[in-house]
N, CA, C and O atoms as a GROMACS GRO file, in nm:
protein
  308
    1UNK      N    1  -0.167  -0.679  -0.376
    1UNK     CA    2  -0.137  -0.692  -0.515
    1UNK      C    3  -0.163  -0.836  -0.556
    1UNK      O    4  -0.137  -0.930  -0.482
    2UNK      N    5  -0.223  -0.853  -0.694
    2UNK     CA    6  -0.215  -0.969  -0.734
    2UNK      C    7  -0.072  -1.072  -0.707
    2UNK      O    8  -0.084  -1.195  -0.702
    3UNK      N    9   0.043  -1.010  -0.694
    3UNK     CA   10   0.137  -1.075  -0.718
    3UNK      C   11   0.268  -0.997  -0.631
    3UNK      O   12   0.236  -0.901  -0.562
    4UNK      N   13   0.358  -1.021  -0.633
    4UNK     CA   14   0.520  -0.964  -0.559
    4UNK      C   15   0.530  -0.881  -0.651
    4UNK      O   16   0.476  -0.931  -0.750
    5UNK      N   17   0.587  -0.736  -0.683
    5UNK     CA   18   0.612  -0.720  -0.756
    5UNK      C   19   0.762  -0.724  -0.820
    5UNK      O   20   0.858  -0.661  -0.775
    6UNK      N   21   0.766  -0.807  -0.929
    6UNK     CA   22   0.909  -0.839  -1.027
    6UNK      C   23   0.998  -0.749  -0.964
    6UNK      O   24   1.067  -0.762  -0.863
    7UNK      N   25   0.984  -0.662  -1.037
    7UNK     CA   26   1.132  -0.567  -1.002
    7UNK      C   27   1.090  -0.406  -0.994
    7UNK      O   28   1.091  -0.343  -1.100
    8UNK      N   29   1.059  -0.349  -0.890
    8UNK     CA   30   0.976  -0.234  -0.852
    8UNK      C   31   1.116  -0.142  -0.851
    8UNK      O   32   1.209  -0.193  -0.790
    9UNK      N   33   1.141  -0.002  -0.915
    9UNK     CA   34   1.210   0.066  -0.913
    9UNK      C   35   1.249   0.159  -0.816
    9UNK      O   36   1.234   0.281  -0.828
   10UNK      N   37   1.320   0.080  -0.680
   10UNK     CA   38   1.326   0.171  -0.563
   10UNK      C   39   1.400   0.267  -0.581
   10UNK      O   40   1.379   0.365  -0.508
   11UNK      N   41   1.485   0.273  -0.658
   11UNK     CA   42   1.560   0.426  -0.708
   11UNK      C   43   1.436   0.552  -0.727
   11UNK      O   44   1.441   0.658  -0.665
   12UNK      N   45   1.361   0.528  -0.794
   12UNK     CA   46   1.261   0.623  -0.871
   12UNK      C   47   1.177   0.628  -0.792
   12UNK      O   48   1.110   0.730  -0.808
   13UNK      N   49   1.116   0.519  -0.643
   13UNK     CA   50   1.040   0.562  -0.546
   13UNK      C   51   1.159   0.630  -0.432
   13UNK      O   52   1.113   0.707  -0.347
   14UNK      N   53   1.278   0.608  -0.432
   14UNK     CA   54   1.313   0.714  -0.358
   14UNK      C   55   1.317   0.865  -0.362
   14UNK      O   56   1.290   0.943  -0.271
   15UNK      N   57   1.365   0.894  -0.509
   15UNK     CA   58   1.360   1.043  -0.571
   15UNK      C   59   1.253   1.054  -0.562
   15UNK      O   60   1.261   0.948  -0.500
   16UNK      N   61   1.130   1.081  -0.560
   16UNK     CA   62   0.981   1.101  -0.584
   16UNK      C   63   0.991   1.109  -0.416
   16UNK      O   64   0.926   1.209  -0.387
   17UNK      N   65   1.029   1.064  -0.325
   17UNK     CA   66   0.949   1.052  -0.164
   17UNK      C   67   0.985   1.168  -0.126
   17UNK      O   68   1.088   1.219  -0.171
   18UNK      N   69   0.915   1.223  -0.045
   18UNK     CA   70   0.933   1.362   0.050
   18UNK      C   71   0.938   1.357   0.198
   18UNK      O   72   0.854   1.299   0.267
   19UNK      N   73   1.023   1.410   0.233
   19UNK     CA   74   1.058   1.393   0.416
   19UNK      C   75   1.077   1.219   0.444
   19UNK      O   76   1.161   1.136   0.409
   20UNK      N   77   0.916   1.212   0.552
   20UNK     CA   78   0.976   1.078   0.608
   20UNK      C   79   0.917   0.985   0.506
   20UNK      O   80   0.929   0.863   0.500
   21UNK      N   81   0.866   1.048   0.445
   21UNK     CA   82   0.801   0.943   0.314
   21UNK      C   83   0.880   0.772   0.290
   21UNK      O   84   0.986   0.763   0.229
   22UNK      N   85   0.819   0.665   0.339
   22UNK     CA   86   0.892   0.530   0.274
   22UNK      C   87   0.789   0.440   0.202
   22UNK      O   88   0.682   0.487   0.163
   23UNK      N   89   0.811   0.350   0.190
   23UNK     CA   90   0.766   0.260   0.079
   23UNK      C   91   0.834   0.117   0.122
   23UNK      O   92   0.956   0.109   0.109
   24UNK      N   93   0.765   0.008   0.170
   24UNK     CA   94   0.849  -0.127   0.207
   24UNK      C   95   0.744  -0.207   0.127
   24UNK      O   96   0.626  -0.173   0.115
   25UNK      N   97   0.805  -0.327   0.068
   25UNK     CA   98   0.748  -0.437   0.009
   25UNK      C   99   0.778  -0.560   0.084
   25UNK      O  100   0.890  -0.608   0.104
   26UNK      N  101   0.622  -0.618   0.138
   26UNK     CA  102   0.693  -0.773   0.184
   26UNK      C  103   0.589  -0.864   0.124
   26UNK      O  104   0.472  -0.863   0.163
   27UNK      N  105   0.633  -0.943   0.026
   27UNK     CA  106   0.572  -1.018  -0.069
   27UNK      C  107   0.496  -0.934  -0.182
   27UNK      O  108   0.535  -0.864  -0.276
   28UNK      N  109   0.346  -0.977  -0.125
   28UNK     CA  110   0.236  -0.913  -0.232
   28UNK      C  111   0.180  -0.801  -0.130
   28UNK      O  112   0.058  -0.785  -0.132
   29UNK      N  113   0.228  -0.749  -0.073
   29UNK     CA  114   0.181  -0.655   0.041
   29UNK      C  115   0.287  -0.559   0.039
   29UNK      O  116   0.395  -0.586   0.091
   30UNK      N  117   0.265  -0.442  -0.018
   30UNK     CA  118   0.306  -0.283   0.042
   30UNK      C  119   0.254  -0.200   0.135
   30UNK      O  120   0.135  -0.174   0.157
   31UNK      N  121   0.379  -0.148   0.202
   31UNK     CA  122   0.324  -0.017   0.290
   31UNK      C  123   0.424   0.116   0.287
   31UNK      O  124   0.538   0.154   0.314
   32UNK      N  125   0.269   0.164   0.224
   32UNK     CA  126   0.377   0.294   0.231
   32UNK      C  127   0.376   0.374   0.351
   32UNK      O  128   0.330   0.319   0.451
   33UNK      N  129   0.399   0.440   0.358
   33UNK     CA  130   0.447   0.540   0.513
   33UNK      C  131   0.440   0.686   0.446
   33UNK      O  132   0.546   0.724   0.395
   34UNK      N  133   0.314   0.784   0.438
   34UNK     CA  134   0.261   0.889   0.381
   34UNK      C  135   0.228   0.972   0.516
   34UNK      O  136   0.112   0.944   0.546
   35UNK      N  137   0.278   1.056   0.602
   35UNK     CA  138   0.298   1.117   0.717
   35UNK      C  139   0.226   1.270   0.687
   35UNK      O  140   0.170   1.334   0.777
   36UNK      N  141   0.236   1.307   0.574
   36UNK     CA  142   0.102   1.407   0.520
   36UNK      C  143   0.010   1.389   0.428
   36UNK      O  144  -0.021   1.469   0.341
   37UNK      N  145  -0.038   1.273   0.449
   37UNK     CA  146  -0.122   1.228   0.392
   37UNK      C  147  -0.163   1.124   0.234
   37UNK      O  148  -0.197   1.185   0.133
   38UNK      N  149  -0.157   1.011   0.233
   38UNK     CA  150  -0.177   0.951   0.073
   38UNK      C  151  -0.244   1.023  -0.056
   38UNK      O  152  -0.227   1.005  -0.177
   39UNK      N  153  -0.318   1.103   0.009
   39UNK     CA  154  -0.408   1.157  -0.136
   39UNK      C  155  -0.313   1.273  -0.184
   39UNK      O  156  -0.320   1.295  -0.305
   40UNK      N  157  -0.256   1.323  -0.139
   40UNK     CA  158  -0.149   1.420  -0.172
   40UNK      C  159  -0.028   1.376  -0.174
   40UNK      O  160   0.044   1.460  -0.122
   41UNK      N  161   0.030   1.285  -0.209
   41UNK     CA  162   0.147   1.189  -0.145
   41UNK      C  163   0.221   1.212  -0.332
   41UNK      O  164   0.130   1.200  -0.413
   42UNK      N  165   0.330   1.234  -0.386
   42UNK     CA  166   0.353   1.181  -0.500
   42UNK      C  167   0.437   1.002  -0.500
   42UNK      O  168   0.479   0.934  -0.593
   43UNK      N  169   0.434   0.984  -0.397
   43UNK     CA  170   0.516   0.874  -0.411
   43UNK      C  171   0.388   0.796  -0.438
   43UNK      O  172   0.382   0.745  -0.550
   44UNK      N  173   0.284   0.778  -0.357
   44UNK     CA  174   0.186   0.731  -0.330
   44UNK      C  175   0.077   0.716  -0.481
   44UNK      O  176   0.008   0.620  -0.517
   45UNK      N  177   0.095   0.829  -0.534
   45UNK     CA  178  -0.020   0.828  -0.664
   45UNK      C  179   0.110   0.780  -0.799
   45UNK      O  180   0.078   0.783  -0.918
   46UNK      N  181   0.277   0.731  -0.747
   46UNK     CA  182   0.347   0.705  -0.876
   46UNK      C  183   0.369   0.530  -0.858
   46UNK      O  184   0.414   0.442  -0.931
   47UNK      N  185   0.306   0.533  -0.711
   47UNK     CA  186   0.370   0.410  -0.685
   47UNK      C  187   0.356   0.250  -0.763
   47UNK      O  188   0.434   0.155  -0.761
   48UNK      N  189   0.213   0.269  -0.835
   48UNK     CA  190   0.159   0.145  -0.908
   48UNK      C  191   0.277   0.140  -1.037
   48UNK      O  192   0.328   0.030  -1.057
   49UNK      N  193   0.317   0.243  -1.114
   49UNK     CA  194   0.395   0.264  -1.208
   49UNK      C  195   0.492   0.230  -1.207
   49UNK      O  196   0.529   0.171  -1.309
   50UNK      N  197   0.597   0.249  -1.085
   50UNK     CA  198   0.659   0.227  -1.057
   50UNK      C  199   0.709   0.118  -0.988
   50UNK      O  200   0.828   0.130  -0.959
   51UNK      N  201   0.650   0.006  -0.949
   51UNK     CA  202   0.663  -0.132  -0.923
   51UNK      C  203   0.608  -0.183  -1.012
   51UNK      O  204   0.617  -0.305  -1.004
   52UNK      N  205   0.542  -0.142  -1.112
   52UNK     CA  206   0.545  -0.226  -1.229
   52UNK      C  207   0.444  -0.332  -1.190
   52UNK      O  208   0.479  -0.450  -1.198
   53UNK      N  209   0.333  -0.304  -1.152
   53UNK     CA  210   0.219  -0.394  -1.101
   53UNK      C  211   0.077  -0.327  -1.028
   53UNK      O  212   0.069  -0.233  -0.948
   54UNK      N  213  -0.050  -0.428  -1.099
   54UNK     CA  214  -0.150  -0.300  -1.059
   54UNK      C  215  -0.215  -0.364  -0.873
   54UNK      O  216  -0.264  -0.470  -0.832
   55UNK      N  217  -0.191  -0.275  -0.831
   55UNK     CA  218  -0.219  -0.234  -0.668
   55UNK      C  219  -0.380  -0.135  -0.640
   55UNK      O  220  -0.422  -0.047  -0.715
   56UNK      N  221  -0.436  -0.178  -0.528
   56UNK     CA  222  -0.518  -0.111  -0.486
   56UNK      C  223  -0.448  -0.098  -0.304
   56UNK      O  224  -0.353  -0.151  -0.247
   57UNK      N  225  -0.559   0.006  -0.261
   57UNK     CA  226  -0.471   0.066  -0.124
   57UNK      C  227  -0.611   0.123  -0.080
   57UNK      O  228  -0.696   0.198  -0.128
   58UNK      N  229  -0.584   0.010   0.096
   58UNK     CA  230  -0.713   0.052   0.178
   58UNK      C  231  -0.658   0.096   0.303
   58UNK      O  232  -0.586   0.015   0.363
   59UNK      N  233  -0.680   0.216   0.357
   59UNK     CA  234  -0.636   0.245   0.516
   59UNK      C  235  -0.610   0.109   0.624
   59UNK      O  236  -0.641  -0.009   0.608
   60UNK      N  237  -0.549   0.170   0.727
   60UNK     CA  238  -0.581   0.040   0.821
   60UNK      C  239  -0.699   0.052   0.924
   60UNK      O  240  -0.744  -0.042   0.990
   61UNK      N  241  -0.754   0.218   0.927
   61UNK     CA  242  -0.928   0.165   0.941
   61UNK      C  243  -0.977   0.097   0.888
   61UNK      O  244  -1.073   0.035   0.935
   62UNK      N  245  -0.930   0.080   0.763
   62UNK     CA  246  -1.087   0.019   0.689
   62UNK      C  247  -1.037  -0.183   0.685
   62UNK      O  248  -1.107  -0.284   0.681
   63UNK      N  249  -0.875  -0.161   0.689
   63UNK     CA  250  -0.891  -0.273   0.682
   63UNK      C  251  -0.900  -0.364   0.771
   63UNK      O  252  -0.886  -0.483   0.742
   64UNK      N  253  -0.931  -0.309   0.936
   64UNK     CA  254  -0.979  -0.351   1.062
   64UNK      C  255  -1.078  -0.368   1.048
   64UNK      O  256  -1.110  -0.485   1.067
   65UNK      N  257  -1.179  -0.280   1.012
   65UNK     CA  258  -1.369  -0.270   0.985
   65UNK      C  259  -1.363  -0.418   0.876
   65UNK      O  260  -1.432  -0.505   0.929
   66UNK      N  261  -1.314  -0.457   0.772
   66UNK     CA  262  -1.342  -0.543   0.688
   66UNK      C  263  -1.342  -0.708   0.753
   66UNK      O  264  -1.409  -0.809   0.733
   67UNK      N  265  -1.224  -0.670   0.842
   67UNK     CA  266  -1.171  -0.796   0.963
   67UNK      C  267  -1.268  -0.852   1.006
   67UNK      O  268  -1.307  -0.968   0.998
   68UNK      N  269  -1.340  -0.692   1.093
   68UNK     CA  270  -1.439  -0.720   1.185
   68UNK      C  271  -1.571  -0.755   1.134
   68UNK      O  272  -1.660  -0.778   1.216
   69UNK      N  273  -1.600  -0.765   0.988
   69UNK     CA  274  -1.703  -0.776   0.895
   69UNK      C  275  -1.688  -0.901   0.867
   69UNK      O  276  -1.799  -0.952   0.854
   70UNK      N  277  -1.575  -1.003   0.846
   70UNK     CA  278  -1.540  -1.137   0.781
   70UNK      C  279  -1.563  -1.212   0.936
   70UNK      O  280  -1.617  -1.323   0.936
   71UNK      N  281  -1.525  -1.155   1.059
   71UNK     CA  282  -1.527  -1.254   1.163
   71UNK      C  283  -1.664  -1.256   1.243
   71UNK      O  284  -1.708  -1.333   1.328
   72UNK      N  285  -1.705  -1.166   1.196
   72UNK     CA  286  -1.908  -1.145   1.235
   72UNK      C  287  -1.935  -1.246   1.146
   72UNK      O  288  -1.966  -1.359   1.184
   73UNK      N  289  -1.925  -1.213   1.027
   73UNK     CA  290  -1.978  -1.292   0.919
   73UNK      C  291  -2.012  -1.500   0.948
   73UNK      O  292  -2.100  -1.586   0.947
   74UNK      N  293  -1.828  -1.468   0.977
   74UNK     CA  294  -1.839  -1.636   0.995
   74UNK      C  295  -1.822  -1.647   1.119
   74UNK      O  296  -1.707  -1.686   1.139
   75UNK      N  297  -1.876  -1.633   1.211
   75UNK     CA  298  -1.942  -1.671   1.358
   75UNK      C  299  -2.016  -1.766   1.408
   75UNK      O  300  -2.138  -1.753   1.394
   76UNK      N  301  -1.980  -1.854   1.461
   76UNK     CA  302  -2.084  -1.996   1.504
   76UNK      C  303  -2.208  -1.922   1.537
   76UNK      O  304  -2.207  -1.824   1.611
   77UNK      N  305  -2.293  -1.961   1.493
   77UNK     CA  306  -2.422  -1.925   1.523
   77UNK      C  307  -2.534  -2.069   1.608
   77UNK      O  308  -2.651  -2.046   1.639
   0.00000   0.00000   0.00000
């Protein structure tokens, strides 16, 4: 996220979560915890709304592959 978000409504991401469904904020970094999946998730598609801040959300495949793309990148050559 651009930023922490202010004051994210964990009441309203709790009612919305299903089973083990969670949601943790540490700083400008969320993780949610979607155990059947994010694209079907309602916590997951309410969650920008509901912290009150605009968020994008990349797997942690992809955000290993991006790692491994920045540390190729800048490699003593």
């Amino acid at each position: 996220m651009a930023e922490a978000p202010p004051s994210p409504d964990h009441a309203a991401l709790s009612r919305i979560r299903v089973g083990a469904e969670a949601f943790e904020f540490r700083g400008r970094v969320s993780y949610p915890h979607t155990p059947h999946g994010f694209a079907t998730s309602k916590l997951a598609a309410n969650a920008e709304r509901l912290i009150g801040i605009d968020a994008t959300a990349r797997n942690w495949n992809t955000v290993t592959r991006l790692l491994e793309m920045v540390t190729i990148e800048n490699a003593p050559r």
